[in-house]
Structures are given as C-alpha cells and as structure tokens.
C-alpha positions in Angstrom: 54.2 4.0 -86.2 51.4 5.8 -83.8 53.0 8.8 -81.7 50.0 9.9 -79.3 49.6 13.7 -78.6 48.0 15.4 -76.0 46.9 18.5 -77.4 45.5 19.7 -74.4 48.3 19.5 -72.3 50.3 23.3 -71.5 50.0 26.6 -70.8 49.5 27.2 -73.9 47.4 24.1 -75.6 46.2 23.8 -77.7 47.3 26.2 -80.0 51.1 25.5 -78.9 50.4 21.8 -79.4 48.7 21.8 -82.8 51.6 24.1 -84.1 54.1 21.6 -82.4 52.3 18.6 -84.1 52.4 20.6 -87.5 56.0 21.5 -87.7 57.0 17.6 -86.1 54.7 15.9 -89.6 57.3 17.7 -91.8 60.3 15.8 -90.4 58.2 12.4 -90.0 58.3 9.7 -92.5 55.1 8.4 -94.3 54.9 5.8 -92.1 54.9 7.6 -89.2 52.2 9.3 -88.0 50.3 11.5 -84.8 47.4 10.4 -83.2 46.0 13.9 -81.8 44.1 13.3 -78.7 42.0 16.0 -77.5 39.4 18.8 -78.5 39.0 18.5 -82.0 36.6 21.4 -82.3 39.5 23.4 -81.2 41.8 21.9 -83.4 40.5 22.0 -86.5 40.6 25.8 -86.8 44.0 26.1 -85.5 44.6 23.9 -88.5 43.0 25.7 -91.0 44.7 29.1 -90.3 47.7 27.5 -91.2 46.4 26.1 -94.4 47.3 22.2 -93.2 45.1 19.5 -94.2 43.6 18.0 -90.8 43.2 14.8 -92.8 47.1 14.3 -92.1 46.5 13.6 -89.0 44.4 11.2 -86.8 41.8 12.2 -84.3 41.0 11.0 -80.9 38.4 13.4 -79.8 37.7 13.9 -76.3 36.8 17.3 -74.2 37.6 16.4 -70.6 41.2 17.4 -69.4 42.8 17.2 -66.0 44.1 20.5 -64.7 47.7 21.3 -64.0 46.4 21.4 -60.4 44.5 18.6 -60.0 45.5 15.5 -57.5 47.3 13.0 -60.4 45.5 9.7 -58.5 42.3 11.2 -58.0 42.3 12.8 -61.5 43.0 9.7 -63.4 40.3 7.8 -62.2 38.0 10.4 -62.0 38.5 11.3 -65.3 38.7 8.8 -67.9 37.7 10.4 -70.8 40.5 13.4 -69.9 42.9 13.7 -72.5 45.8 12.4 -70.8 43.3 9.2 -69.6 42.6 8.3 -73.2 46.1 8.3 -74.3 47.0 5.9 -72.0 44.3 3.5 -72.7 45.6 3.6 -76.3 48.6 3.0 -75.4 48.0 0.1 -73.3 45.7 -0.9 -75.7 48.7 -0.8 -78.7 46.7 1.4 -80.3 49.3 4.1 -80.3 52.9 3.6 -80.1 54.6 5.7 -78.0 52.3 8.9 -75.5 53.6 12.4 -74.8 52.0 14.9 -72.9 53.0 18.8 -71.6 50.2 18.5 -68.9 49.8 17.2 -65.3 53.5 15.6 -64.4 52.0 13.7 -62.1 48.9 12.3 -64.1 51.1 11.1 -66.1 53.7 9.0 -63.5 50.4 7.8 -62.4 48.9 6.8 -65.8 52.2 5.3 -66.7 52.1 3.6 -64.0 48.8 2.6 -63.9 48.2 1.5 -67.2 51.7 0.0 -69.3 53.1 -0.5 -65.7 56.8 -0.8 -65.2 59.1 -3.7 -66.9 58.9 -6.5 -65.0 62.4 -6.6 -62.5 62.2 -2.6 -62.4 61.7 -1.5 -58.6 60.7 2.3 -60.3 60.9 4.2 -63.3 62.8 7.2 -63.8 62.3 10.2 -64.9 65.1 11.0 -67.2 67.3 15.0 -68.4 69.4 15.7 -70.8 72.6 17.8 -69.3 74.4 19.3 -71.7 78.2 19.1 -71.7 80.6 22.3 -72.0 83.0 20.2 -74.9 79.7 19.1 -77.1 77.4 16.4 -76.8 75.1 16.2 -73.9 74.8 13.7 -70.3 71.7 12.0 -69.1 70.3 13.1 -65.7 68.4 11.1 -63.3 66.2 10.4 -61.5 64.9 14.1 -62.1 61.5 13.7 -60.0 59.6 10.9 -59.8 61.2 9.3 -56.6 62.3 11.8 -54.1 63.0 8.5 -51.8 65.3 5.9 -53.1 66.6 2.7 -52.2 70.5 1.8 -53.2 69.2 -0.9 -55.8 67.1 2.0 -57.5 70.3 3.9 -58.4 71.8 0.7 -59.8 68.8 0.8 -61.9 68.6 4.2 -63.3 72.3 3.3 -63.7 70.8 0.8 -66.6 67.9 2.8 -67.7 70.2 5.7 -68.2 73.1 3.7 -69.9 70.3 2.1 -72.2 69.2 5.7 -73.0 72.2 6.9 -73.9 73.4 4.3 -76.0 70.5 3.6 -78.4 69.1 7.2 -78.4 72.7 9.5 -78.1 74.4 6.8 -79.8 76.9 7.0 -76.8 79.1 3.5 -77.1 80.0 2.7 -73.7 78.3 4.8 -71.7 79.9 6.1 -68.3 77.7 6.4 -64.9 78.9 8.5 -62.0 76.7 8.7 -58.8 75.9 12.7 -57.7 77.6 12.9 -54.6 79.3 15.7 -52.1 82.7 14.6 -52.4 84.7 11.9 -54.6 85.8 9.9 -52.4 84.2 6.2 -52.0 83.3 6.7 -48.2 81.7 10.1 -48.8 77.6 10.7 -48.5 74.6 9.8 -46.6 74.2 6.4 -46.1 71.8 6.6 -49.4 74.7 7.3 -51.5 77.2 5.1 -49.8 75.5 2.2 -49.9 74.6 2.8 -53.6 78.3 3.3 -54.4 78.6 -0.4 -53.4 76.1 -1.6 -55.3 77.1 0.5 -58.5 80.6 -0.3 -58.7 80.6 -4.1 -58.3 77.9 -4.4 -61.0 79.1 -6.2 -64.2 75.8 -4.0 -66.7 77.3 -0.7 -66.6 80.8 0.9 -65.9 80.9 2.7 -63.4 83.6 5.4 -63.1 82.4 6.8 -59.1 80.9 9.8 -57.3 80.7 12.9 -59.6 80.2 16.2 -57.3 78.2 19.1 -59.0 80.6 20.5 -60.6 81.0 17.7 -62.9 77.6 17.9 -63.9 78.6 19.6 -67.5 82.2 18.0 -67.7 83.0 14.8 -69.5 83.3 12.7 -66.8 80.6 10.7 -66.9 77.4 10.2 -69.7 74.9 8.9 -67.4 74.7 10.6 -64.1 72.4 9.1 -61.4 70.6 10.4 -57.4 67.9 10.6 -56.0 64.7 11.9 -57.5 65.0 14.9 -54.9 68.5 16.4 -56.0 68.0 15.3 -59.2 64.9 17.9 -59.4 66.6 20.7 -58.0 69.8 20.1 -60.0 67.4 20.1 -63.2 65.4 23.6 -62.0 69.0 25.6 -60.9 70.1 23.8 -64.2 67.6 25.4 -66.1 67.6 28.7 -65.0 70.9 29.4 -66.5 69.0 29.9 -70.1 66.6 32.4 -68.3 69.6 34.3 -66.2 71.8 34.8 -69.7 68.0 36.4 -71.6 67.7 38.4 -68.6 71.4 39.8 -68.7 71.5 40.3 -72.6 74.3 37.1 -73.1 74.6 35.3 -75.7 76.7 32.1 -75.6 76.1 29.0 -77.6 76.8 26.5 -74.3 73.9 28.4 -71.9 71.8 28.2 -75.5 71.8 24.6 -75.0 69.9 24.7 -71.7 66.9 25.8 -73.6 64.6 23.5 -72.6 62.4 23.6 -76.0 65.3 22.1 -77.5 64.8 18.5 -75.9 61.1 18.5 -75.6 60.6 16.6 -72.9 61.6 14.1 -70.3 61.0 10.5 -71.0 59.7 8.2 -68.1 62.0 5.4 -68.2 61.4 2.0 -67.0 57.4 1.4 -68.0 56.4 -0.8 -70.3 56.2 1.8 -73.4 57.3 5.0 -74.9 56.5 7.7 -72.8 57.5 11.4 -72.6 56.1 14.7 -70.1 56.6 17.8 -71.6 57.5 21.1 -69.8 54.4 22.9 -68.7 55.6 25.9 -70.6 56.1 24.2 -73.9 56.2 26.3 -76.6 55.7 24.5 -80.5 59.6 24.0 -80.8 59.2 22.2 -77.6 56.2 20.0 -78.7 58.1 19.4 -82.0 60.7 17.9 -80.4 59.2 15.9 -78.0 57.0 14.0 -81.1 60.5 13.8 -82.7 61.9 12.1 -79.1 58.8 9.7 -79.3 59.6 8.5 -82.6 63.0 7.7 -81.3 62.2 5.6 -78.7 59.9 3.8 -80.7 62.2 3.4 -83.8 65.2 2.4 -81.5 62.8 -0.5 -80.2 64.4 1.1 -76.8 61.6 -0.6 -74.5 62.6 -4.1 -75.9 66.4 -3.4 -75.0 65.0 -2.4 -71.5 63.3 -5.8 -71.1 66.0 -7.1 -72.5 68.2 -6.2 -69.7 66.1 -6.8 -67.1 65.1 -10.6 -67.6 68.9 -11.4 -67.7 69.2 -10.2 -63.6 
C-alpha cells in the first residue's frame, strides 16, 4: 500500500506535514507506506531534527505548488509539476494508492475530477464530514461543499456514498439517512428537498428514516445525513466553531472536544474513482496524522470497489 502526501499543502507545510507523516509511519504496518510528494530539500531537514531516517519514506520531489489562492482550473493545468498536480498523476497512474492533500480545496475537486474521474453512474462526488453524536459514535455529513447546486437524484446518491462510508469505514451495520430539512414533515422544503424526499424514500439501497431538521444533526436519528453542498458547508463551519467558542470561554467538555477538527483529518471526496482526502487548511500534525491514517482506511476497506459495486447494479 502507497498513501500519497502533499507535503506542501497548509498553512503550515511543510513542517506540519512532515511531522504529520512521521507520527502516522508509527501506527502503519510494514506494508504500508507514504509517498511524500513535494520539496525534498525542505524535507529532509525537518527529518533530521527529529532524528527519523528519511529512507522510511518515499520521495516524489517536486518544487512547484499551487497557492491557497489560486483559480483550482487554471492552477491545475498551469501547473503540472505543483505538488497537488503530481499526486494526482500518480494516482491515476496506480502509482500511489490513495492522495491526501491540506492545500487548495478546489485544486483538488478539480484534480479528482480531472484525473481518477467519478465512478461511472455517479452524477457528482461528494464531499463527505464526520458529525459527532452527543450519545458516542459519530454521523456522516454531506455534501459539505463541492455542489452548492443539486439535483434530487444527487441526494439519492450521497444517500449511497454516505451509507457506504459509514458501513465499511464506522463499521455502522445498517446505516440510517435522513434528508436536512426545515421541518419533518414529508411535504416540507423547497422544491429541492421535496422532490428529493421522493426519490430517497422509495429507494430499495438505503433506508431512509425522513427529513432531520438541525437540531437532529448530533442526535441518533440518523447515521448518514444528506443536502445540498451549500447548507451542508455552513452546517460544517457553525459546526466547527463550537470547539473554538468552548477554548475561547475556558470549557472543557468531552462532546465539544470531539468537534476538533484535527481529530478526523480530513474530508474524503466521495464518488471518484480512488481514495481521496482534503485536509483542513489549518492542519496541524495531529490533523495530517489522521488524515494518512483515514487514507489507509479507505484503501484497506477496498471502499472504492464497494462504490463501483453499487453503482453498476442501478
């Protein structure tokens, strides 16, 4: 197993990265390694201040990167030997297994997208969260960004995506989707919503319990919840800030702990053709740890084949 690293993706890369990629090698099994792709002058000191052996870890050296501000299209092609460019010519290549970046968000919908493409049947991939849940175990969120316009069928199919996710990565048996709505009636909503509601509860691939409202978001109603990429993205920010609001007031509790973003890592694009995950801009090495650790999940679950799976049977 390949797990591809872009070490120059962050705020705070490559030094966060490096340290990220260092703590993740301890929990990884021999046959599972990272493919650093970046600077490697910059690396390899970061590496030998901390006394670890850069022969642990493969190289892909290249010095171009694509900015946090730069246009994602115009960057990609512009820039093919950029960081995030090169790992997703490996990946479509097979020569890594799985690509995870903390830089441009939309670089890397676009290189997704341009290079392992979606699964054949899927109209767009997703852009999954993780929600955790006030009595223990944690919800999957989306679309969280990458389609602020949907179509009904789309939510049916992050309905799928999601249920797949949380099955074979949270181990979740029968997953449960509810559809964000503003009421939980079956007639409330836009017309988005509405005719989604249709859609979702005479399909036969996931069960389907209704609309949630917000504040079901944390409850145990449902383990997959699906909208919009639009309210998904400003559920996920207002989500977030709760971990910042209870620093900022001196409160400790263990369920706003959980909001911590560095916990998760990152949010994987689901849908295209391989394992992909964006990190947080922010990430800090906890974060980048984790988000290697979510890679080698989705590559050890074979999750992309159940995907594919579930596709060519509709």
């Amino acid at each position: 197993m390949k797990i591809g690293l872009d070490i120059m993706g962050g705020d705070y890369a490559p030094q966060a990265t490096i340290l990220g990629a260092i703590e993740a090698h301890k929990q990884l099994e021999t046959n599972q390694n990272i493919v650093l792709i970046g600077d490697k002058e910059l690396a390899l000191p970061i590496l030998e201040a901390n006394n670890f052996n850069p022969q642990l870890f493969e190289f892909i050296h290249t010095t171009d990167v694509i900015g946090m501000g730069e246009h994602p299209a115009k960057a990609i092609l512009q820039k093919p030997n950029a960081s995030i460019s090169v790992g997703f010519q490996l990946l479509k290549k097979g020569n890594i297994d799985s690509f995870a970046s903390a830089g441009n968000t939309g670089a890397m919908l676009v290189g997704a997208m341009f290079s392992v493409k979606a699964i054949q049947g899927v109209i767009r991939p997703a852009i999954a969260s993780i929600v955790p849940k006030i009595k223990g175990g944690c919800g999957v969120l989306l679309d969280v960004g990458a389609n602020a316009d949907c179509k009904p069928e789309m939510l049916l199919q992050f309905g799928v995506l999601g249920s797949i996710y949380a099955k074979h990565i949270y181990q979740v048996a029968t997953p449960q989707v509810g559809l964000m709505n503003i009421g939980e009636e079956e007639e409330k909503g836009n017309l988005l919503t509405q005719a989604a509601f249709t859609l979702l509860q005479q399909s036969e691939a996931i069960n389907f319990m209704g609309n949630l409202e917000g504040r079901d978001l944390f409850n145990s109603k449902a383990d997959v919840i699906v909208c919009d990429g639009f309210t998904g993205n400003v559920v996920l920010k207002l989500a977030e800030s709760f971990y910042v609001l209870t620093l900022k007031k001196g409160f400790k509790d263990e369920f706003f702990d959980r909001f911590n973003y560095e916990q998760y890592g990152g949010s994987p694009i689901l849908g295209v053709n391989a394992p992909v995950i964006i990190g947080h801009g922010i990430s800090t090495p906890e974060a980048i740890k984790n988000m290697i650790l979510s890679s080698k999940e989705m590559v050890k679950t074979k999750l992309i084949d159940q995907f594919k799976i579930a596709f060519s049977e509709k």
